[in-house]
C-alpha positions in Angstrom: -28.6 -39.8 36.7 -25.9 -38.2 34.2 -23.1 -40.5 33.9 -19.4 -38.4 34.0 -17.8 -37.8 30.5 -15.5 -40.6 30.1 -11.8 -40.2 28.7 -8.5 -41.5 28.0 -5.8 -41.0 30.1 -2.3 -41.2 28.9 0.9 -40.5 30.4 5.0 -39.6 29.4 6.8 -41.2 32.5 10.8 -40.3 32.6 13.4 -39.8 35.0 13.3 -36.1 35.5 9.3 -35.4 34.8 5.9 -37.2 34.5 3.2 -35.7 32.1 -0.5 -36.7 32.7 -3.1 -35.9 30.3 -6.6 -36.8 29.6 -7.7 -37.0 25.8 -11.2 -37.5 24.1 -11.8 -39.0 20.6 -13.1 -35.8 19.6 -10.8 -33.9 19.8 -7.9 -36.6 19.3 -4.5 -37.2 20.7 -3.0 -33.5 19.7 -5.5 -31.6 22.2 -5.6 -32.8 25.6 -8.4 -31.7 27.9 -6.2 -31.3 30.7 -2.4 -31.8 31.4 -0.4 -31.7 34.4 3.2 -32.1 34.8 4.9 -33.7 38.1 8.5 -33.7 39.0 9.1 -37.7 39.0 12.1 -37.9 41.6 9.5 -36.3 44.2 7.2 -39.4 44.3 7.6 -42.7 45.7 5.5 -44.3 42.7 3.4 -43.4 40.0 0.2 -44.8 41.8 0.8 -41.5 44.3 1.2 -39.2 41.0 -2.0 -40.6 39.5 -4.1 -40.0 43.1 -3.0 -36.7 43.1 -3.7 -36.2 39.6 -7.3 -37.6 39.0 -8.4 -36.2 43.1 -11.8 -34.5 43.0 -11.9 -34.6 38.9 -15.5 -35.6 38.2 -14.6 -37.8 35.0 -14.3 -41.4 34.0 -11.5 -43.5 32.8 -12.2 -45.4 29.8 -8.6 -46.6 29.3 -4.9 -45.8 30.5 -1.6 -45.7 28.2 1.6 -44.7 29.7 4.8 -44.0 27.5 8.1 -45.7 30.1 11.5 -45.0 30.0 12.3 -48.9 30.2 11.8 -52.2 29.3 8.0 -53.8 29.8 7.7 -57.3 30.5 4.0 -58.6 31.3 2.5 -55.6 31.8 5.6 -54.8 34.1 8.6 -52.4 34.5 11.8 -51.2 36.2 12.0 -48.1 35.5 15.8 -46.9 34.3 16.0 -43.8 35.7 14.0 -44.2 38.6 13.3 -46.4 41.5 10.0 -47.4 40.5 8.9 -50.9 39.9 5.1 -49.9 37.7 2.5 -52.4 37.1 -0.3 -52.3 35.5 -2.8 -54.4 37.4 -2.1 -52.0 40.0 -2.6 -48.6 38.2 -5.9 -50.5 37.3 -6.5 -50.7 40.8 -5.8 -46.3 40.6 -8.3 -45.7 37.8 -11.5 -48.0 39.0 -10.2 -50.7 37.5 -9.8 -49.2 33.7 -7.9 -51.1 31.5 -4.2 -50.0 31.8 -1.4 -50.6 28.7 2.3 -50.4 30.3 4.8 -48.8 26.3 8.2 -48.5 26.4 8.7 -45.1 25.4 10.2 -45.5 21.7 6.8 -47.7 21.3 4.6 -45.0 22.5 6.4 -42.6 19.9 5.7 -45.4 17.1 2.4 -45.1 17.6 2.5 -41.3 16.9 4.1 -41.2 13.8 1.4 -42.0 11.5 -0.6 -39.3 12.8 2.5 -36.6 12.6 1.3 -33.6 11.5 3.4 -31.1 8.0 4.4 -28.7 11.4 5.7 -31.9 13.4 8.5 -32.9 11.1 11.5 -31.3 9.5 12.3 -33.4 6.1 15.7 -34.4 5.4 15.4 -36.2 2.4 12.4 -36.1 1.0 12.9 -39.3 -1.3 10.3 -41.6 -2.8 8.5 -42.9 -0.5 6.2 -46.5 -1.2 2.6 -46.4 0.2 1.9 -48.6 3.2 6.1 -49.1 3.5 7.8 -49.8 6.6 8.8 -47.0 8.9 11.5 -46.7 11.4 12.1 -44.5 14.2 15.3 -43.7 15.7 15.6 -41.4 18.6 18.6 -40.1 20.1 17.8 -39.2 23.4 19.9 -39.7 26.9 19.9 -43.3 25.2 19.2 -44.3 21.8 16.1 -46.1 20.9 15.0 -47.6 18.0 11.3 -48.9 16.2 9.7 -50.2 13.8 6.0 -49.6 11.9 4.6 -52.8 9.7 1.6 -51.9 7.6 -0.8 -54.7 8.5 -4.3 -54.6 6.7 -5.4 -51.1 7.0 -3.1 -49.5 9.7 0.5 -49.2 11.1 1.8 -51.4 13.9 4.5 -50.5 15.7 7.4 -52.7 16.9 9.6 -52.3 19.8 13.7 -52.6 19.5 17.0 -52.5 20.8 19.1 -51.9 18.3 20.6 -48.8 20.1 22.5 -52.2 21.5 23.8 -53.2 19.0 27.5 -53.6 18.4 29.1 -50.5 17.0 30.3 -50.7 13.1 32.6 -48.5 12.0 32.1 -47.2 8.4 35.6 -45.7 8.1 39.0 -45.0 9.2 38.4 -42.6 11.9 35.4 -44.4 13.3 37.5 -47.5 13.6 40.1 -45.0 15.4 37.1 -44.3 17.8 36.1 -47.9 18.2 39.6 -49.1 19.2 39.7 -46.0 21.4 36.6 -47.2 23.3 37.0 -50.9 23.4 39.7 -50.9 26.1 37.3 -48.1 28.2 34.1 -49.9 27.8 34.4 -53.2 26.9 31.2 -53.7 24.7 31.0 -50.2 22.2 26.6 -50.1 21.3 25.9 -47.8 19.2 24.4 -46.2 22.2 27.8 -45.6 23.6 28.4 -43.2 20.5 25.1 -41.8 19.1 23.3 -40.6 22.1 23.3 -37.8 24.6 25.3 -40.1 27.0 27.6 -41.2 24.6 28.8 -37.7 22.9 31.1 -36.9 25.8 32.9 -40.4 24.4 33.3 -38.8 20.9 34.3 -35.6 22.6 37.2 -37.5 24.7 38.3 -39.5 21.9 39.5 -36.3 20.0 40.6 -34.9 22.8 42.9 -37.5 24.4 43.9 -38.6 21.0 45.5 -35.1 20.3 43.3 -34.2 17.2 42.0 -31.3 18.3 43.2 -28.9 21.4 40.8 -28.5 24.0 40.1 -24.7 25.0 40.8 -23.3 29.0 37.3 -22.0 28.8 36.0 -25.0 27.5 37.7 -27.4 29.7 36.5 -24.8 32.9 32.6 -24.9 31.0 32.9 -28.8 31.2 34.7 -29.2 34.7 31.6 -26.9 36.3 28.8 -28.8 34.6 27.0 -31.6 35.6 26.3 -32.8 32.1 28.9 -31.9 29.5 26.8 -32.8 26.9 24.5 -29.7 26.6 28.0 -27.6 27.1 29.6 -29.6 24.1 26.5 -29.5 21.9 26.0 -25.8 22.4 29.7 -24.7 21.9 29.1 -27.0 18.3 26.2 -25.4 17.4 27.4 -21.8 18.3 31.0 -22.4 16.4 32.9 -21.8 19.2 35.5 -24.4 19.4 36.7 -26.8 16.7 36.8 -29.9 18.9 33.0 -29.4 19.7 31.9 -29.1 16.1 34.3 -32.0 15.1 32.2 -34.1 18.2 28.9 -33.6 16.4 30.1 -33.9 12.9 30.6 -37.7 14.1 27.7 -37.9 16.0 25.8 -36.9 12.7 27.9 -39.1 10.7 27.2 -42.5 13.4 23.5 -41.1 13.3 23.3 -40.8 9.6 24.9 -44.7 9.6 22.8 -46.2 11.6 19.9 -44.5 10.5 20.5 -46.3 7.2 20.9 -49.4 9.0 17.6 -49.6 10.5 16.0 -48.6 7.5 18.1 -51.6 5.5 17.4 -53.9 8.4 13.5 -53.6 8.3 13.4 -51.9 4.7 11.6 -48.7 5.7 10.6 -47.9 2.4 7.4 -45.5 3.9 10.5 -43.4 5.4 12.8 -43.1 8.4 11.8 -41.0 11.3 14.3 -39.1 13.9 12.5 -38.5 17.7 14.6 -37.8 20.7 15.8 -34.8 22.1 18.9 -34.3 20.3 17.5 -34.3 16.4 15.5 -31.1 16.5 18.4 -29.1 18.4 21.2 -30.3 15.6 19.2 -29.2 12.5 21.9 -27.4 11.0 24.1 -30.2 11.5 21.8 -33.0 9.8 21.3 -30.8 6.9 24.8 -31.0 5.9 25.7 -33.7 3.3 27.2 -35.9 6.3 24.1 -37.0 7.4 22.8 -38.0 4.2 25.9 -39.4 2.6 26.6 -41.5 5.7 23.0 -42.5 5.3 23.4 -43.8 1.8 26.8 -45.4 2.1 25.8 -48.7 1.4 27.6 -50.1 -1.1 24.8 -51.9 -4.0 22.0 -50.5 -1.7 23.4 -46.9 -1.9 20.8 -45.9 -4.9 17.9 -47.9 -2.7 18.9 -45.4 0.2 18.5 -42.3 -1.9 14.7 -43.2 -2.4 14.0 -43.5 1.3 12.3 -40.1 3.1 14.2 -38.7 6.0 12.1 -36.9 8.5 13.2 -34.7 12.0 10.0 -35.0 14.0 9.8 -31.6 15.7 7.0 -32.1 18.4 8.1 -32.3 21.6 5.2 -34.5 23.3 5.5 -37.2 20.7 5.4 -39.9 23.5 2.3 -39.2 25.0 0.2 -38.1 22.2 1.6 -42.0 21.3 0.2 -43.1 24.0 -3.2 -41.9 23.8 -3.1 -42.7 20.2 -2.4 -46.4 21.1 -5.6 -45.7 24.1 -7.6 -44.9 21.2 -6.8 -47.4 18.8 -7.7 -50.1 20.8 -11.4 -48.6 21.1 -13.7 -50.1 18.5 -15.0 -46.6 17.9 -12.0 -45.0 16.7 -11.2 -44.7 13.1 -7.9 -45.2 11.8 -7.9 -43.9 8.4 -9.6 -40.7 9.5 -6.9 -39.6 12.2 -4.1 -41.1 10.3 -1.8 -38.9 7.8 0.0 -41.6 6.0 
């Protein structure tokens, strides 16, 4: 009796959309077999997403990764944007019993980066980088969240972080203008509260309460309708429509660029630095300017140490769940690491 083809099932699970996918070693974690796409806020749990999903598909679950917008604790989560509590003993219990491995989402795009593709990334800087180095990841997304790759015997592990809660540092006089402007709002200023897609309508209302820059009618009608003023503030930036708007990201680049180089001093990612989230790929033009870069470098003695590090935009839009079926696959004893890796 033919046994069905077993695969790897991995899985991006956020707020506004779960992606499902099923992934074979042959053809590796850039070419799912199959993907499906659910709206998340429709489902009472992921176990209902995953019934639907896998119903009437003759196959058979080796193994399970899902990418999770939250923190895991033993093989558990809350999920921040949802109302989901997601455990992995019981997704088992969805997948006949398959082994099941619960990533926060930064840590399911760790795992991707070694495998990045030339048409995945967009280099910044492109530096010297040291064989085998450290890597970091920071992603600016609706949060910011941070990683960290070690070279250990003959691949990459990644790390997870929360540095994106860190406390806010200024690096000069108008960023301690910002940071006294915030402190009396919010208490605790993270550098999540300023270098994510939450945090630049706080840039945008610093400038504009503080008188720097006058805030257009249309502009203050665009923000007034939206339900999210970041897209509106971003867009107006990138399209040079209002001077307050392209003075909101020129910050936002500047914070970016500072704390980029702050991961990277903090775990000395000499292989390079990597920038995931949504926001990076959309700002380009922005992160090419000097800003980025010299904010990057400011360092004081380890300004010339900066300079050397590779700065990369990763461009692909999936890069937490081909993570997570790269981390399905590299816990298989039949996968090999230096063929599918690119660093």
């Amino acid at each position: 009796m033919n046994q069905p083809p077993q695969f790897h099932l991995a899985g991006d699970i956020g707020g506004t959309k779960t992606v499902l996918a099923l992934f074979s070693l042959d053809q590796g974690p850039f070419q799912p077999l199959e993907k499906a796409v659910f709206p998340s806020s429709g489902f009472a749990s992921l176990e209902d997403i995953l019934r639907i999903y896998l119903k009437d598909k003759p196959v058979r679950i080796q193994s399970a990764s899902f990418g999770i917008a939250g923190p895991v604790y033993k093989d558990r989560v809350k999920t921040t944007n949802l109302p989901w509590v997601i455990e992995a003993r019981q997704l088992s219990q969805v997948i006949d019993k398959a082994p099941v491995w619960l990533l926060n989402d930064l840590l399911a795009m760790a795992y991707a980066v070694p495998h990045l593709r030339p048409e995945d990334l967009r280099t910044i800087n492109s530096g010297t980088p040291e064989t085998h180095g450290p890597l970091g990841v920071v992603a600016p997304g609706t949060g910011l969240g941070e990683a960290f790759l070690i070279w250990e015997g003959n691949r990459y592990y990644p790390h997870p972080s929360e540095g994106g809660h860190t406390d806010f540092g200024p690096a000069n006089l108008a960023e301690l203008a910002l940071l006294n402007y915030l402190m009396p709002r919010l208490g605790h200023v993270s550098y999540e509260r300023v270098c994510s897609g939450s945090g630049l309508p706080n840039l945008y209302n610093f400038f504009r309460d503080s008188g720097r820059y006058p805030e257009p009618d249309w502009l203050k009608t665009e923000l007034a309708e939206a339900a999210d003023p970041t897209p509106v503030i971003a867009r107006a930036a990138m399209e040079k429509r209002a001077a307050i708007c392209q003075a909101t990201l020129d910050l936002f680049v500047a914070i970016l660029g500072s704390e980029a180089g702050n991961l990277a001093l903090k775990v000395f990612s000499t292989g390079g630095v990597y920038l995931g989230g949504g926001i990076p790929p959309r700002i380009i033009p922005f992160l090419e300017k000097e800003l980025f870069m010299n904010a990057f470098k400011h360092k004081g003695r380890f300004s010339g140490a900066l300079t050397k590090i590779p700065v990369h935009v990763i461009l692909n839009p999936e890069l937490a769940l081909i993570g997570a079926a790269c981390q399905g696959f590299e816990t298989t004893d039949s996968y090999d690491w230096a063929k599918n890796s690119n660093l």
